[in-house]
N, C-alpha and C positions, 0 to 999 in steps of 0.2 A: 739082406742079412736078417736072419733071428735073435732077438734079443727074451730073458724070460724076465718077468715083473717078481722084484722082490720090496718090502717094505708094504705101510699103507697111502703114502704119501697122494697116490692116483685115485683113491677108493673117490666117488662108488664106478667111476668105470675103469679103471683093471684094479685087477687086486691078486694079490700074491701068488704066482706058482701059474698067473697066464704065460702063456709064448705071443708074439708078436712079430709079425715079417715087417723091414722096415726099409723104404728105398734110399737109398744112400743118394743122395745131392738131389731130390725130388724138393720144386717148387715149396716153399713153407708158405702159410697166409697166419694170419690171427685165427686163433683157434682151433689149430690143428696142434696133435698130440705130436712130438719127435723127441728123439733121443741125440743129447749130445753130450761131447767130454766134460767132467767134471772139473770146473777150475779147479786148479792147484793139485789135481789128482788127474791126470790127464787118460791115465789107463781104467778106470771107472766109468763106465755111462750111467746117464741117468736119462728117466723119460720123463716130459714134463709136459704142459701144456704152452705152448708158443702164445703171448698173449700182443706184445708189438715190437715193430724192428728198427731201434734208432742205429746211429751214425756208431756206438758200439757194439753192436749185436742185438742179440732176440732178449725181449726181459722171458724169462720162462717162469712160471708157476706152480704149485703144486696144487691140486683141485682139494685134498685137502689139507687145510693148511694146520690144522691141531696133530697131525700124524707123529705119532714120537720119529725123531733123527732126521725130520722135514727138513730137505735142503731146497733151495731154490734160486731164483734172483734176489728174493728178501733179503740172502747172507751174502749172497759173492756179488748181486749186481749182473749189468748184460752180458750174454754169453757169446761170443765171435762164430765158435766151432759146434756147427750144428751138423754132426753124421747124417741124420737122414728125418724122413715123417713116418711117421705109422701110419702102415695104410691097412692092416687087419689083424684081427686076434683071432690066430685059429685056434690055439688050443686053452682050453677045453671047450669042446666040440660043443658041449650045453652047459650053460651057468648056471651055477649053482644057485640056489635058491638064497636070497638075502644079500646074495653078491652083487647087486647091478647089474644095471642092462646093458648087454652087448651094444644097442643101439647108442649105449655114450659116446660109441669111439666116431659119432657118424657125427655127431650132433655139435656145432660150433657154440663158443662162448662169444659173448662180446667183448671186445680188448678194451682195457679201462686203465687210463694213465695212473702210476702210485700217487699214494697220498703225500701230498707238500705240506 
């Protein structure tokens, strides 16, 4: 499926007005980017960063997290229903300059329990 990037929530690897092809039911690990339904607003997706996967779902993340309308696991908590992973940004064909680097979408984060 194609999903486009709106908000800044993902900055600096995607940002606003990318495309994104995403495999529906494809393997998740920590650190891969995917898009799933928004609790409580279930026809919404959102794309997050998959950071690790308890006995309720994935916590999901937002890379960044000062983004105005930032939603994430911070506010709803783990998420059950994960659509698919992203596995490319095709569009725009070349990043804009100040935008980040396409090579975010490749690059893992390390998955780190919240704070207690």
């Amino acid at each position: 499926m194609r999903v486009r990037v709106e908000g800044d929530s993902m900055r600096p690897a995607l940002v606003p007005g990318d495309w994104l092809l995403v495999r529906r039911g494809a393997t998740v690990r920590p650190g891969d980017l995917v898009v799933a339904r928004l609790p409580g607003d279930p026809e919404r997706l959102i794309v997050k960063r998959a950071q690790w996967h308890g006995a309720d779902g994935w916590w999901l993340e937002s890379d960044n997290q000062r983004a105005g309308g930032r939603r994430d696991s911070w506010d709803f908590g783990p998420v059950p229903d994960i659509v698919g992973r992203v596995v490319l940004r095709y569009w725009p064909l070349v990043r804009r300059a100040g935008a980040g680097s396409a090579s975010g979408l490749l690059r893992r984060r390390r998955a780190r329990p919240p704070a207690r």
